[in-house]
N, C-alpha and C positions, 0 to 999 in steps of 0.2 A: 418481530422482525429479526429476522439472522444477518441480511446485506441488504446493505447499502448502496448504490454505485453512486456519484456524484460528478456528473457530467462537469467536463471545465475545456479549455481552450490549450491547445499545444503554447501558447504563447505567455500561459499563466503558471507554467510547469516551475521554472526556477523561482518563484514567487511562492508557490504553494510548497515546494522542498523547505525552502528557509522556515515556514511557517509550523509544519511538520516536526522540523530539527528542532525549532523552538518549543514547542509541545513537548515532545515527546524525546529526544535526542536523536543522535545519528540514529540510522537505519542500521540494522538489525543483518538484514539480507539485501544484496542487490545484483540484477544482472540488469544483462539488456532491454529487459522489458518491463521489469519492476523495481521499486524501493519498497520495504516493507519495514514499519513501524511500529512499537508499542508490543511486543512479543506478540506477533504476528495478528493482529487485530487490525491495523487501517497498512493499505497497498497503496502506492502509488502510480499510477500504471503509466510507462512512457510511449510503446508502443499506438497505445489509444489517450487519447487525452482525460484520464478518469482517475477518482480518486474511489479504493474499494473501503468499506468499514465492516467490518464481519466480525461476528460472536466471537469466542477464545476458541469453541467448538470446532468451528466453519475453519478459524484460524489455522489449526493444528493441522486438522482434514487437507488444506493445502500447502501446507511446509511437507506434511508427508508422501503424498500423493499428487500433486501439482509439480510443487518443484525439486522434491524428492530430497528433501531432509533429513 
């Protein structure tokens, strides 16, 4: 398995941030639509209510090409 999505609720976003943070630390990258965690392995998506988890691979793949890193 390369991704993950982890469907959650708009209303569980600041809850799942804190929990992230505490994982992992602050976020790495962030705009409008994402927080990204753990050198680019788990997303937090704000736009969609989702949480992404992706290979270091997959990772890379969208820090360069995604979000253009």
């Amino acid at each position: 398995m390369n991704v993950l999505w982890i469907l959650t609720g708009k209303g569980e976003e600041d809850r799942i941030r804190q929990e992230l943070i505490k994982h992992y630390g602050k976020p790495i990258f962030i705009n409008d639509d994402w927080e990204i965690f753990n050198d680019w392995q788990i997303g937090l998506r704000k736009d969609k209510p989702e949480v992404l988890v992706m290979t270091k691979e997959i990772g890379m793949f969208y820090k360069k090409d995604y979000f253009k890193q």
